[in-house]
C-alpha positions, 0 to 999 in steps of 0.5 A, a space after each residue: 675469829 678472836 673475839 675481843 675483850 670489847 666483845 665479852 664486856 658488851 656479852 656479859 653486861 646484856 647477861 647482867 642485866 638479865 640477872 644470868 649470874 651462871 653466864 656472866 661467870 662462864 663468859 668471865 672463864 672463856 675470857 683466859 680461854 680465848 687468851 685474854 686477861 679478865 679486866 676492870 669492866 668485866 668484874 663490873 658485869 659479874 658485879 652488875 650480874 648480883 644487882 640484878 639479883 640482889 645479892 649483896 653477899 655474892 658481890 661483897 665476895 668478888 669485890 674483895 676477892 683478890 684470887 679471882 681478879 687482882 687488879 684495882 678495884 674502883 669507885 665504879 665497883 664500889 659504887 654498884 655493891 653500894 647501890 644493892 644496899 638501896 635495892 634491898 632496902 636494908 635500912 628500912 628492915 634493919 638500921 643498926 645491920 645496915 649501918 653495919 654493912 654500909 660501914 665495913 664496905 666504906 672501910 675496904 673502900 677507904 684500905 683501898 684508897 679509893 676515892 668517891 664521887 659524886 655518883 657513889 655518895 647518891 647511893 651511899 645516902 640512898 642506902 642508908 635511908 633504904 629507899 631511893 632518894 625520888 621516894 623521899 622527895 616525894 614523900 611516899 617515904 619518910 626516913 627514920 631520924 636516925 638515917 635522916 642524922 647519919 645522912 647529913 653527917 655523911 653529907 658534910 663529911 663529903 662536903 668537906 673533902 670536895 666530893 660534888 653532889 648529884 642534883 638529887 642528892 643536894 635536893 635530898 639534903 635539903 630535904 633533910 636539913 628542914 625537916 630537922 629544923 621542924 622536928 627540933 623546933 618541935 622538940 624544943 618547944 619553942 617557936 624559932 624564926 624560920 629556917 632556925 634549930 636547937 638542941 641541948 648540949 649534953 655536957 653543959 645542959 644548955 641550950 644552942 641553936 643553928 640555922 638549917 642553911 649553914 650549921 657550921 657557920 651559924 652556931 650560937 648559945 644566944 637564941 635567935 630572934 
Protein backbone atom coordinates (compact mmCIF):
# COMPACT_ATOMS: atom_id res chain seq x y z
CA UNK A 1 0.00 0.00 0.00
CA UNK A 2 1.38 3.66 -0.90
CA UNK A 3 1.30 5.65 2.20
CA UNK A 4 0.00 9.02 1.57
CA UNK A 5 1.17 12.58 2.11
CA UNK A 6 -1.82 12.90 4.75
CA UNK A 7 -0.20 9.60 6.36
CA UNK A 8 3.54 11.20 7.06
CA UNK A 9 2.06 14.36 8.07
CA UNK A 10 -0.16 12.68 10.96
CA UNK A 11 3.17 10.18 11.69
CA UNK A 12 5.65 12.79 11.83
CA UNK A 13 3.25 15.39 14.23
CA UNK A 14 2.94 12.33 16.73
CA UNK A 15 6.81 12.04 16.62
CA UNK A 16 7.06 15.79 17.15
CA UNK A 17 5.48 16.06 19.61
CA UNK A 18 7.53 13.71 21.44
CA UNK A 19 10.50 15.71 20.54
CA UNK A 20 11.60 12.49 17.88
CA UNK A 21 13.52 15.14 16.13
CA UNK A 22 15.95 11.99 14.33
CA UNK A 23 12.35 10.59 13.29
CA UNK A 24 10.52 13.27 12.03
CA UNK A 25 13.87 13.58 9.54
CA UNK A 26 14.05 9.98 8.55
CA UNK A 27 9.84 10.07 7.73
CA UNK A 28 10.77 13.52 6.07
CA UNK A 29 13.66 11.60 3.59
CA UNK A 30 10.96 8.32 3.25
CA UNK A 31 8.76 10.90 1.84
CA UNK A 32 10.56 11.32 -1.74
CA UNK A 33 11.45 7.59 -1.32
CA UNK A 34 7.76 6.52 -1.61
CA UNK A 35 7.55 9.25 -4.66
CA UNK A 36 6.05 12.00 -2.75
CA UNK A 37 7.34 15.99 -2.44
CA UNK A 38 7.93 17.11 1.26
CA UNK A 39 5.11 19.99 1.80
CA UNK A 40 4.04 23.11 3.92
CA UNK A 41 3.00 20.70 6.88
CA UNK A 42 5.88 18.54 6.87
CA UNK A 43 8.32 21.20 7.45
CA UNK A 44 5.68 22.26 10.26
CA UNK A 45 6.39 18.89 12.17
CA UNK A 46 10.33 19.00 11.67
CA UNK A 47 9.90 22.58 13.11
CA UNK A 48 7.09 21.35 15.86
CA UNK A 49 9.93 18.50 16.35
CA UNK A 50 12.54 21.81 17.68
CA UNK A 51 9.87 23.11 20.26
CA UNK A 52 9.56 20.34 21.74
CA UNK A 53 13.04 20.45 22.13
CA UNK A 54 13.76 23.89 22.33
CA UNK A 55 15.95 24.44 19.87
CA UNK A 56 15.75 27.77 18.53
CA UNK A 57 18.95 27.42 16.55
CA UNK A 58 18.01 24.12 14.78
CA UNK A 59 14.48 25.36 13.71
CA UNK A 60 16.02 28.81 12.58
CA UNK A 61 18.04 26.70 10.10
CA UNK A 62 14.90 24.70 8.45
CA UNK A 63 13.21 27.90 8.39
CA UNK A 64 15.74 29.60 6.25
CA UNK A 65 17.09 26.67 4.56
CA UNK A 66 15.79 27.12 1.07
CA UNK A 67 18.10 23.70 -0.07
CA UNK A 68 16.06 21.20 2.04
CA UNK A 69 12.70 22.58 1.23
CA UNK A 70 12.13 25.48 -1.36
CA UNK A 71 8.39 26.19 -1.04
CA UNK A 72 6.73 29.22 0.76
CA UNK A 73 7.42 29.38 4.17
CA UNK A 74 4.12 30.70 6.01
CA UNK A 75 2.98 32.46 9.04
CA UNK A 76 2.11 29.28 10.53
CA UNK A 77 6.06 28.40 10.23
CA UNK A 78 7.16 31.68 11.41
CA UNK A 79 4.78 31.49 14.26
CA UNK A 80 6.08 28.42 15.77
CA UNK A 81 10.35 29.18 15.69
CA UNK A 82 8.45 32.66 17.54
CA UNK A 83 6.59 30.48 20.03
CA UNK A 84 10.56 28.57 21.11
CA UNK A 85 11.50 32.02 21.83
CA UNK A 86 8.75 32.09 24.66
CA UNK A 87 9.46 28.58 25.59
CA UNK A 88 12.94 29.24 26.50
CA UNK A 89 12.12 32.37 28.16
CA UNK A 90 15.08 34.10 26.30
CA UNK A 91 13.94 37.56 27.34
CA UNK A 92 13.99 37.00 30.77
CA UNK A 93 17.99 35.93 30.86
CA UNK A 94 18.84 38.07 27.96
CA UNK A 95 16.44 41.34 26.91
CA UNK A 96 19.10 43.12 24.50
CA UNK A 97 19.74 38.80 22.65
CA UNK A 98 16.32 38.58 22.64
CA UNK A 99 15.44 41.45 21.00
CA UNK A 100 18.48 40.59 18.72
CA UNK A 101 17.08 37.31 17.78
CA UNK A 102 13.24 38.15 17.73
CA UNK A 103 14.14 41.15 15.26
CA UNK A 104 16.27 39.19 12.79
CA UNK A 105 13.36 36.32 12.62
CA UNK A 106 10.70 39.54 11.93
CA UNK A 107 13.00 40.55 9.16
CA UNK A 108 13.06 37.23 7.28
CA UNK A 109 9.43 37.38 7.93
CA UNK A 110 9.00 40.61 6.39
CA UNK A 111 11.78 39.50 2.94
CA UNK A 112 9.61 36.95 2.66
CA UNK A 113 6.42 38.84 2.49
CA UNK A 114 4.66 37.18 4.93
CA UNK A 115 2.08 38.47 6.58
CA UNK A 116 1.19 37.95 10.57
CA UNK A 117 -1.93 37.20 12.28
CA UNK A 118 -3.31 37.28 15.24
CA UNK A 119 -1.82 33.98 16.42
CA UNK A 120 1.76 34.76 15.71
CA UNK A 121 1.61 38.46 17.24
CA UNK A 122 0.37 36.42 20.86
CA UNK A 123 3.59 34.82 20.55
CA UNK A 124 5.79 37.77 19.11
CA UNK A 125 4.48 39.68 22.62
CA UNK A 126 4.72 36.47 24.53
CA UNK A 127 8.44 36.24 23.37
CA UNK A 128 9.56 39.48 24.25
CA UNK A 129 8.17 39.53 27.94
CA UNK A 130 10.10 35.79 27.93
CA UNK A 131 7.14 34.49 29.76
CA UNK A 132 3.53 33.24 28.76
CA UNK A 133 1.22 35.87 28.48
CA UNK A 134 -1.56 33.86 31.54
CA UNK A 135 1.89 34.32 33.63
CA UNK A 136 1.82 38.01 33.44
CA UNK A 137 -1.92 38.56 33.91
CA UNK A 138 -1.73 36.65 36.87
CA UNK A 139 0.84 38.22 38.36
CA UNK A 140 3.72 35.39 39.33
CA UNK A 141 5.49 37.54 36.53
CA UNK A 142 6.45 41.01 36.29
CA UNK A 143 7.94 42.36 32.75
CA UNK A 144 10.97 44.51 32.66
CA UNK A 145 9.77 48.27 31.51
CA UNK A 146 11.97 47.71 28.71
CA UNK A 147 9.87 44.32 27.41
CA UNK A 148 6.84 46.13 28.89
CA UNK A 149 7.74 49.55 26.11
CA UNK A 150 8.84 47.27 23.21
CA UNK A 151 5.58 45.29 23.94
CA UNK A 152 3.21 48.01 23.35
CA UNK A 153 5.12 49.59 20.56
CA UNK A 154 4.47 46.25 18.64
CA UNK A 155 1.07 46.40 19.58
CA UNK A 156 0.23 49.68 18.15
CA UNK A 157 2.20 48.78 15.43
CA UNK A 158 0.00 45.89 14.47
CA UNK A 159 -2.86 47.83 15.44
CA UNK A 160 -2.08 49.89 12.75
CA UNK A 161 -1.88 47.80 10.06
CA UNK A 162 -5.12 45.74 11.00
CA UNK A 163 -3.60 42.80 12.71
CA UNK A 164 -6.73 41.05 15.09
CA UNK A 165 -5.61 40.56 18.50
CA UNK A 166 -6.26 37.03 20.46
CA UNK A 167 -8.25 37.63 23.73
CA UNK A 168 -5.18 36.98 25.84
CA UNK A 169 -3.18 39.59 23.87
CA UNK A 170 -5.71 42.37 24.26
CA UNK A 171 -5.99 41.72 27.84
CA UNK A 172 -2.08 41.53 28.23
CA UNK A 173 -2.06 45.05 26.58
CA UNK A 174 -4.21 46.47 28.76
CA UNK A 175 -2.37 45.10 31.36
CA UNK A 176 0.51 47.07 30.38
CA UNK A 177 -0.92 50.02 29.34
CA UNK A 178 -2.14 50.71 33.31
CA UNK A 179 0.96 49.63 34.84
CA UNK A 180 2.72 52.32 32.57
CA UNK A 181 0.17 54.65 33.68
CA UNK A 182 1.20 53.72 37.34
CA UNK A 183 5.11 53.67 36.91
CA UNK A 184 5.02 57.49 34.97
CA UNK A 185 2.43 58.50 37.57
CA UNK A 186 5.29 57.61 39.86
CA UNK A 187 7.97 58.72 38.25
CA UNK A 188 6.54 62.14 37.52
CA UNK A 189 5.66 62.89 40.79
CA UNK A 190 2.35 64.12 40.69
CA UNK A 191 -0.93 62.63 41.10
CA UNK A 192 -2.95 62.75 37.88
CA UNK A 193 -6.42 61.74 37.24
CA UNK A 194 -7.05 58.04 36.85
CA UNK A 195 -6.42 56.65 33.68
CA UNK A 196 -3.75 59.48 32.70
CA UNK A 197 0.42 59.54 31.89
CA UNK A 198 3.15 61.73 31.65
CA UNK A 199 6.61 61.96 30.44
CA UNK A 200 9.19 64.40 29.64
CA UNK A 201 10.10 65.41 25.95
CA UNK A 202 13.70 65.04 25.67
CA UNK A 203 13.94 67.83 23.20
CA UNK A 204 12.17 70.46 24.69
CA UNK A 205 12.11 69.53 28.17
CA UNK A 206 8.73 69.67 28.88
CA UNK A 207 6.39 67.87 30.30
CA UNK A 208 2.99 66.04 28.40
CA UNK A 209 0.75 63.88 29.03
CA UNK A 210 -1.74 61.07 27.83
CA UNK A 211 -4.50 58.77 28.70
CA UNK A 212 -3.50 55.05 29.00
CA UNK A 213 -6.91 54.10 26.78
CA UNK A 214 -6.02 56.15 23.39
CA UNK A 215 -2.33 57.38 23.36
CA UNK A 216 -2.40 58.70 20.06
CA UNK A 217 -5.55 60.54 20.56
CA UNK A 218 -5.19 61.99 23.67
CA UNK A 219 -1.78 63.59 23.70
CA UNK A 220 -1.38 67.24 25.31
CA UNK A 221 1.30 69.41 26.82
CA UNK A 222 -1.85 70.93 28.82
CA UNK A 223 -1.83 68.66 32.32
CA UNK A 224 -5.21 67.28 32.74
CA UNK A 225 -7.30 67.84 35.72
Amino acid sequence: VQPSSAAFTMIMGASADTGDLAAVERYWQDLRKHGLEPNAAHLGCLLKACRTLKDVGRARMYLEDKVTWPGERTVVHFTIVMSIYRSIGLAAHDWNEAQAHISELETLMKQQQVEPDKFFLEEHVAALLGCGLRDILDGSRTPAAAAAKAVLGVLACAGQRGVKKTYLTSRTERSLQNAEVARTQVAGGEVLPEGWASAVDPQSGQRYYWKGIDPAGTVTWQRPV
